[in-house]
Structure formats: C-alpha cells, structure tokens
Backbone as numpy.savetxt, mean C-alpha at the origin, in Angstrom:
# Nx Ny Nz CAx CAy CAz Cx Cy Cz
32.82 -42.64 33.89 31.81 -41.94 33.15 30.81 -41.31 34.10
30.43 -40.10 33.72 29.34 -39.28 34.54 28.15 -39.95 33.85
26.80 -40.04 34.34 25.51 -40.11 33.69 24.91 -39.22 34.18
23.61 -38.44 33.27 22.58 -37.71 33.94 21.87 -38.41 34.58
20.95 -37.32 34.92 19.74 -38.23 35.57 18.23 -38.60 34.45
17.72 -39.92 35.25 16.87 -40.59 34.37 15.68 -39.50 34.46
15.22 -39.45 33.32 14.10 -38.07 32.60 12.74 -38.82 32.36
11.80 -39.24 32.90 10.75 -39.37 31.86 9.61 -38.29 31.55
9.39 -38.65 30.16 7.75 -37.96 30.23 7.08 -38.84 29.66
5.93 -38.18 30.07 4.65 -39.22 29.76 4.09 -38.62 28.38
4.27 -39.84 27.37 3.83 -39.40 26.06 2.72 -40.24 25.78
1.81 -39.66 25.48 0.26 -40.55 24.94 -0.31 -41.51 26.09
-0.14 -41.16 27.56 -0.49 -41.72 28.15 0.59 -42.77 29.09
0.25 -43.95 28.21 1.45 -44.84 29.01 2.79 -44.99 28.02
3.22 -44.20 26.94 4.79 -44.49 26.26 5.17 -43.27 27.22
6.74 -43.83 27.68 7.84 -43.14 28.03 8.93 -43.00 27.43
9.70 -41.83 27.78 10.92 -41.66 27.15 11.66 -41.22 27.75
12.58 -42.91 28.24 14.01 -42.37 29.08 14.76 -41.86 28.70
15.40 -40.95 29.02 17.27 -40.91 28.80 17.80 -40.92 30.19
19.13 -41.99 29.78 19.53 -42.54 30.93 21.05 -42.73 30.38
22.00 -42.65 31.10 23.23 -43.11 30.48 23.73 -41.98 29.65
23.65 -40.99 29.81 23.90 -39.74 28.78 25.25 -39.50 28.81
26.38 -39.76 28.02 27.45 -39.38 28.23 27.65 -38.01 28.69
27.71 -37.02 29.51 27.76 -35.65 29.35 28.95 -35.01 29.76
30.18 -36.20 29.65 31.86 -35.23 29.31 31.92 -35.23 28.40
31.67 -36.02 27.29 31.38 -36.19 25.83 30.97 -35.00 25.03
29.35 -34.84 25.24 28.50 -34.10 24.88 28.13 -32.51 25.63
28.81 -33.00 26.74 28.33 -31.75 27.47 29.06 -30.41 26.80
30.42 -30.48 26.48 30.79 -28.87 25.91 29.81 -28.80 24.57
29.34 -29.76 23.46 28.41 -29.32 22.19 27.22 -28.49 22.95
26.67 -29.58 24.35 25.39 -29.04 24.53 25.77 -27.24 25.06
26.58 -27.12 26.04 26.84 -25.66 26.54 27.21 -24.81 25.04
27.71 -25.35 23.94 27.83 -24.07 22.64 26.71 -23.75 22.30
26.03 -25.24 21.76 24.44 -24.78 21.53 23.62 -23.48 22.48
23.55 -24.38 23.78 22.82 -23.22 24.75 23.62 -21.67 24.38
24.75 -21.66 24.59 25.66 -20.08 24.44 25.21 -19.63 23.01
25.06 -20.15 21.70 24.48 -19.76 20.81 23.14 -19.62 20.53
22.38 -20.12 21.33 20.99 -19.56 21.23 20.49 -18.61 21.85
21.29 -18.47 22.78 21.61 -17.16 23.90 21.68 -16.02 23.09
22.65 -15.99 22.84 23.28 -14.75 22.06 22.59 -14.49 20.91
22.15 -15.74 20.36 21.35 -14.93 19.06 19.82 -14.86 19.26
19.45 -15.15 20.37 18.13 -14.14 21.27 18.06 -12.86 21.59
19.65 -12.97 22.17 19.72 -11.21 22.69 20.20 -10.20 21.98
20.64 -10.74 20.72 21.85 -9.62 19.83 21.12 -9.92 18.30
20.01 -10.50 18.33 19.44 -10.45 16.94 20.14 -10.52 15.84
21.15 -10.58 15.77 22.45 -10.82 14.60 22.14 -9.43 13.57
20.79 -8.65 14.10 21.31 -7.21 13.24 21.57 -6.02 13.80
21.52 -5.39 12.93 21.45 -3.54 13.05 19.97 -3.39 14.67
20.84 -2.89 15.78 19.97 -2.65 16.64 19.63 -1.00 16.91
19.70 -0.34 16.00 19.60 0.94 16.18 17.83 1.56 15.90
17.54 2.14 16.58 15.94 2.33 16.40 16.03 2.80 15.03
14.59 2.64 14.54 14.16 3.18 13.32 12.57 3.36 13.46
12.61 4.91 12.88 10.93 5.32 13.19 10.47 4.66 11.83
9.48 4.18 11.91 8.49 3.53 11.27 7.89 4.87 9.86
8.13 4.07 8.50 7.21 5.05 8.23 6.38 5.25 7.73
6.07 6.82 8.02 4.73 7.39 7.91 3.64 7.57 6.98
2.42 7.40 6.58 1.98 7.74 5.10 2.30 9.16 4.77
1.85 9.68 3.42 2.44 10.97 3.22 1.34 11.51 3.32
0.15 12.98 2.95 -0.70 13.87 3.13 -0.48 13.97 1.58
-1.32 14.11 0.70 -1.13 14.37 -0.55 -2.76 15.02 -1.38
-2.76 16.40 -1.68 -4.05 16.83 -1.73 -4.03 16.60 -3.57
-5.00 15.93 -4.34 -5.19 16.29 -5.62 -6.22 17.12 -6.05
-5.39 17.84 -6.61 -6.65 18.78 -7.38 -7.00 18.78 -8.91
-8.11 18.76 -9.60 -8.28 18.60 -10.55 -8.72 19.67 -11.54
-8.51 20.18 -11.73 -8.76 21.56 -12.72 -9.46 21.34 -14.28
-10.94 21.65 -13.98 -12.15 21.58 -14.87 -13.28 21.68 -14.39
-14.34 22.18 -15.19 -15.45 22.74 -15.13 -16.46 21.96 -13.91
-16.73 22.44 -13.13 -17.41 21.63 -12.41 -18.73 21.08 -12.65
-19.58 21.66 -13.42 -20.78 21.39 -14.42 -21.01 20.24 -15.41
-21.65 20.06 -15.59 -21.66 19.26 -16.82 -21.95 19.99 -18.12
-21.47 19.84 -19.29 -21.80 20.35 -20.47 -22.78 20.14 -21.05
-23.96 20.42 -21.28 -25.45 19.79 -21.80 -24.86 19.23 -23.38
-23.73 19.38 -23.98 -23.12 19.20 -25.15 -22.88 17.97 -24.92
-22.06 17.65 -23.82 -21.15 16.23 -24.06 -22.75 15.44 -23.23
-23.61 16.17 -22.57 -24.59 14.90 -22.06 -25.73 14.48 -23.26
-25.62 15.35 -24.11 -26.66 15.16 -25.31 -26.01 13.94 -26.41
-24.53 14.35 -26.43 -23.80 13.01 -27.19 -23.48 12.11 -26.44
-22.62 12.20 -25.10 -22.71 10.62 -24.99 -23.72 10.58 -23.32
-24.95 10.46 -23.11 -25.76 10.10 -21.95 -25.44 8.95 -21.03
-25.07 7.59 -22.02 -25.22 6.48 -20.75 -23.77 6.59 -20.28
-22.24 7.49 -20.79 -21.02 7.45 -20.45 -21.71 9.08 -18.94
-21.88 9.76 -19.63 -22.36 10.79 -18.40 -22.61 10.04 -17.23
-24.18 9.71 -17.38 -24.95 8.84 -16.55 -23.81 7.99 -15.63
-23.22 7.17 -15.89 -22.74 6.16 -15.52 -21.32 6.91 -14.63
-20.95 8.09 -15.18 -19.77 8.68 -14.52 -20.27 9.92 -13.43
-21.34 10.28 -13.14 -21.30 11.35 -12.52 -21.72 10.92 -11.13
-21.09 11.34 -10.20 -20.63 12.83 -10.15 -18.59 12.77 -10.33
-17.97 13.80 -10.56 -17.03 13.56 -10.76 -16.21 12.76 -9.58
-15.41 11.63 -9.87 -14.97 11.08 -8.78 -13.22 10.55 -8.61
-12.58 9.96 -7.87 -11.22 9.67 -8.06 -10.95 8.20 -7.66
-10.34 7.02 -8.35 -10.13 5.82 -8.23 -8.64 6.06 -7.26
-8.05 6.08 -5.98 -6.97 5.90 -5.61 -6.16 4.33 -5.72
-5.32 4.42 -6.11 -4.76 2.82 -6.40 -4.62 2.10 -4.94
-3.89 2.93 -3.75 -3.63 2.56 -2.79 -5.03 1.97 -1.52
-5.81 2.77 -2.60 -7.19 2.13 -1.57 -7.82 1.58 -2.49
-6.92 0.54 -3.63 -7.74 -0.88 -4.21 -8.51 0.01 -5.39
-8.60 1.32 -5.63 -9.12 1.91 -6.55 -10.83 2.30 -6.29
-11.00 2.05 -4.86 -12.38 2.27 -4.69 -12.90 3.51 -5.69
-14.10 3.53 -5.54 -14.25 4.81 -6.28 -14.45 6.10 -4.94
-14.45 7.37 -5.01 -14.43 8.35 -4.05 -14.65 9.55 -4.58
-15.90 10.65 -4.51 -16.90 11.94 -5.12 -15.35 12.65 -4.24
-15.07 13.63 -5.40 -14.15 14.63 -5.27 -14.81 16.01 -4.93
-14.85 16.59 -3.93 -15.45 17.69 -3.85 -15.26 18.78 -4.74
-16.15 19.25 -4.82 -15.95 20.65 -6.28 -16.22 21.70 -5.88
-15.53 23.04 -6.26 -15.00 24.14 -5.93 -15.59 24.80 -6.84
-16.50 25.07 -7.09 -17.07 25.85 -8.53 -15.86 27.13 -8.86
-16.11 27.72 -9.76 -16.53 26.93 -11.10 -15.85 25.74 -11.88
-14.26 25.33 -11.23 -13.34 24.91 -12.27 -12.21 24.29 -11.48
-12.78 23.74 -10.46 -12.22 23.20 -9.56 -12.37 21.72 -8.85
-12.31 21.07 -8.65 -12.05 19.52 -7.37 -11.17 19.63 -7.10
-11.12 19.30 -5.41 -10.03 18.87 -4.77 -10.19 17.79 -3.62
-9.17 17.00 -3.30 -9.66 16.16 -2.33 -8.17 15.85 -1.70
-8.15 15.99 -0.10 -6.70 15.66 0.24 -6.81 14.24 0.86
-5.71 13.35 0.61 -5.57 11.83 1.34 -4.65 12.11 2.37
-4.91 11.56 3.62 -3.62 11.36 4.63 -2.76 10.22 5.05
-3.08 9.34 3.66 -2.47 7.50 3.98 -1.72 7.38 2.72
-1.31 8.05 1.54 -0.26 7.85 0.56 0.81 7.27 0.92
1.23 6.21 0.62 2.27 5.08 0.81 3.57 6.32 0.52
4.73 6.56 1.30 6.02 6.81 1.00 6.72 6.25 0.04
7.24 7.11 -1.19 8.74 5.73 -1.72 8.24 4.98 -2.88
6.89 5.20 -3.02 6.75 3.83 -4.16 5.92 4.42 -4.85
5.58 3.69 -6.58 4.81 4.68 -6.95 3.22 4.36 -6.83
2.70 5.54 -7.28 1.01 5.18 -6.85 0.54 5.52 -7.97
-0.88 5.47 -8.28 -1.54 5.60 -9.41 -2.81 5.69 -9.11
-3.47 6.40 -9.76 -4.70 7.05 -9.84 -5.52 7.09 -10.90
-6.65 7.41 -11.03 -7.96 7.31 -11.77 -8.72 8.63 -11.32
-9.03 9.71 -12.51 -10.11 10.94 -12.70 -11.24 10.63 -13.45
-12.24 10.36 -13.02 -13.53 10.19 -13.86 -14.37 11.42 -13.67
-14.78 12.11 -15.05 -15.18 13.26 -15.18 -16.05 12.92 -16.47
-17.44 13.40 -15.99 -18.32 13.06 -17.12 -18.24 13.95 -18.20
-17.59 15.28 -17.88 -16.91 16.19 -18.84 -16.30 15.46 -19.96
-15.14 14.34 -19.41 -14.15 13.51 -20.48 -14.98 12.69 -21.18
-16.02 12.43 -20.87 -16.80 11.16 -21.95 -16.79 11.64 -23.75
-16.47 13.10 -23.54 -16.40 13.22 -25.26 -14.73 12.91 -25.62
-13.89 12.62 -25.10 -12.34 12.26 -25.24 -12.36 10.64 -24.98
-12.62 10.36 -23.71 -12.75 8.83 -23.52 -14.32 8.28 -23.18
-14.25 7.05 -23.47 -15.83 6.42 -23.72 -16.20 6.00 -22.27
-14.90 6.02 -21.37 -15.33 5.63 -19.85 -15.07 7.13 -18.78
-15.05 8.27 -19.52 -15.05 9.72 -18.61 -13.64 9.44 -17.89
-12.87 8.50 -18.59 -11.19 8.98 -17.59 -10.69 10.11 -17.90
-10.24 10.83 -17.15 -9.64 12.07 -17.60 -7.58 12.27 -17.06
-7.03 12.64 -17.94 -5.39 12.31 -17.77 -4.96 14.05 -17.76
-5.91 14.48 -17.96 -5.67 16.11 -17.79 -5.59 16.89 -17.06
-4.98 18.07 -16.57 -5.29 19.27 -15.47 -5.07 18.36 -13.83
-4.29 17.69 -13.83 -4.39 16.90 -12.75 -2.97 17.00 -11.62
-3.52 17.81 -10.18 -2.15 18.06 -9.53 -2.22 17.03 -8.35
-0.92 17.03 -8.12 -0.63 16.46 -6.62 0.24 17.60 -5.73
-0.35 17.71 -4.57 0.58 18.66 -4.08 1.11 19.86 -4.55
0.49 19.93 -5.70 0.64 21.42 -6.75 1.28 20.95 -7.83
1.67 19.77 -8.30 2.65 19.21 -9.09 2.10 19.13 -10.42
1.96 19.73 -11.23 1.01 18.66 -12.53 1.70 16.93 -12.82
0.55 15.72 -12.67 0.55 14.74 -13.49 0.76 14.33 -14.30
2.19 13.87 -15.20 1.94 13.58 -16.63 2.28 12.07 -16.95
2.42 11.00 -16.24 2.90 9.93 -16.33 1.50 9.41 -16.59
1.41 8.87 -17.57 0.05 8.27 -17.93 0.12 6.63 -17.72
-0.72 6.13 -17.24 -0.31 4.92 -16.65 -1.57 3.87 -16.74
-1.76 2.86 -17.19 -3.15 2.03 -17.23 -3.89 1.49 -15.64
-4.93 1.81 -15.94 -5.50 1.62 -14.09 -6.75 0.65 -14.49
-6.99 -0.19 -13.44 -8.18 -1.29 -13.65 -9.47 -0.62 -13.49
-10.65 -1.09 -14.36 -11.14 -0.21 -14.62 -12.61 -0.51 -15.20
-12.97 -0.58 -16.65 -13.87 -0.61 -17.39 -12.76 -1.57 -18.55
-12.20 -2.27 -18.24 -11.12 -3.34 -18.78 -9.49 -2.51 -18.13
-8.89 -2.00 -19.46 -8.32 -0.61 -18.48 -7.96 0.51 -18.94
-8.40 1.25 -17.69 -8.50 2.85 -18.16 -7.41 3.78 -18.01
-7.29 4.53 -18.80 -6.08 5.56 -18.47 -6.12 6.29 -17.34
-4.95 6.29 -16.36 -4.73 6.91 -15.45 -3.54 7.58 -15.50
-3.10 7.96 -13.95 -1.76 8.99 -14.07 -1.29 7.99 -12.55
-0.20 8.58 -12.64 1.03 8.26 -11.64 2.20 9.00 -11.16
2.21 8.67 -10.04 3.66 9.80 -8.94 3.86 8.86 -8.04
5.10 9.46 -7.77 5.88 8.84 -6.19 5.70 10.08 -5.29
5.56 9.71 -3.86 5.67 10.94 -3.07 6.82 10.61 -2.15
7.09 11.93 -1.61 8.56 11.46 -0.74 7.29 11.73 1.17
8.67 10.93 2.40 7.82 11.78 3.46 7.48 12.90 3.83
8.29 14.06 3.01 7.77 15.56 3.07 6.78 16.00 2.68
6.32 15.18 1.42 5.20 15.68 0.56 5.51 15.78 -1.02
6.94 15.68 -1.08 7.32 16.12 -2.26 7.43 15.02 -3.63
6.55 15.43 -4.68 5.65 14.63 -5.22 6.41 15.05 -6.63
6.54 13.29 -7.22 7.43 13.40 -8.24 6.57 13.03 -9.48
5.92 13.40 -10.46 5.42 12.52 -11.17 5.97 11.32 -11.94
C-alpha cells in the first residue's frame, strides 16, 4: 500500500486534523476524475461560448397631442382634480411611475423623449392632463397618445390614485414600437 503524507491543520487553535494512511491506489483515479471535472467545467462553462452584445435600452419619444392650456371650463368644474394635476405630466412604468412635467409645444402639443425603455417587454405608461379631469376624476388621459409616431391604444391599469387608466407598448431595439 502507498500512503500520503501526514497533513495537519490547525483548527480552533489546538484541534488537528490528520490524514494519514490514505489509500491513494484506491482513491487516487476518483480523486484525478474529480480534479479533471472541475477543470473542465471551469474552463468550458458547459454553455454556449459565443459573445453576445448586451442589450441596449431603446430611445422612445412620446408625444401627446392636446391643448396645452388649460380650459377655464374644465378648471371652473372640477378645481381640486386641475389643481392637483397640473402641470401636464407622464407616469413611466419603467421608472417605478415617478411622476415627470412633459414639455409643451404650444398650442397642442407635449413631447418628451426617454433613452432607457427596456427592449422586448411590455411597458406602460400614465398621461395626466388637467384638460382630462372633465373625462376622468384623476386627469388620466388614454387619448392622442404616440410612441415613436405610433398611436397608443392598449389601455392598461397603472398604479395610481388606486388605479388609473393608462396605455401600453412593447418596443423592439430599433425603435419600433408595437402597441
């Protein structure tokens, strides 16, 4: 019989732990497969090794098409829905729905472009327009609403004021925006 050699380490001070007497004609071809298999599946990852670019968010500009004003009509009927919604703004789903002032284009215009739209999956959105407070009681608006030039029509519930009507699209990495 071969033996290795005696090994200690020092565990917790003064416990040791020999090995001594190791059969290793026995054991020695298991131990060399093991080692050869941990080898190999270090270096060859057991997958697909072909690069892959990472991807990218998409660029996705929405524009919203309506009056950029307020109507002294809809602020005389509903005030604390006005109040509470202006200036016109956009809930993005992908950024947790923060709220975010859409720049306005007088007369009949907002637009605002994102450059982090998730690829591939769908997204959802929120238009608050104190204009809409005479349609909805929280100024969501599901109307006149583009992506990338696309009109919006997937109406979709977004968190909210309990929850509010929103819209929804998928975008591809080109830009090309599906509602």
């Amino acid at each position: 019989m071969v033996y290795g050699p005696i090994v200690d380490f020092a565990l917790e001070g003064k416990r040791r732990l020999e090995v001594d007497k190791m059969d290793w004609k026995s054991h020695g071809p298991i131990v060399t497969a093991v080692a050869l298999l941990v080898v190999s599946l270090a270096t060859c990852g057991g997958g697909d090794d072909s690069p892959t670019a990472p991807i990218r968010p998409a660029t996705v500009t929405i524009t919203y098409r309506a009056a950029t004003t307020i109507d002294p009509a809809v602020q005389a009927q509903s005030p604390s829905c006005v109040n509470g919604v202006r200036p016109t703004h956009i809930h993005p789903g992908w950024r947790g729905f923060a709220r975010e002032v859409i720049p306005a284009f007088p007369p009949d215009r907002f637009e605002i472009t994102f450059t982090d739209v998730p690829v591939g999956s769908r997204q959802s959105l929120r238009i608050s327009d104190p204009n809409a407070c005479v349609s909805d009681p929280n100024g969501a608006s599901t109307q006149n609403v583009f992506a990338n030039g696309i009109l919006l029509t997937n109406v979709v519930g977004t968190p909210g004021n309990g929850t509010e009507p929103g819209l929804a699209f998928t975008v591809a990495a080109d830009g090309t925006v599906t509602p």
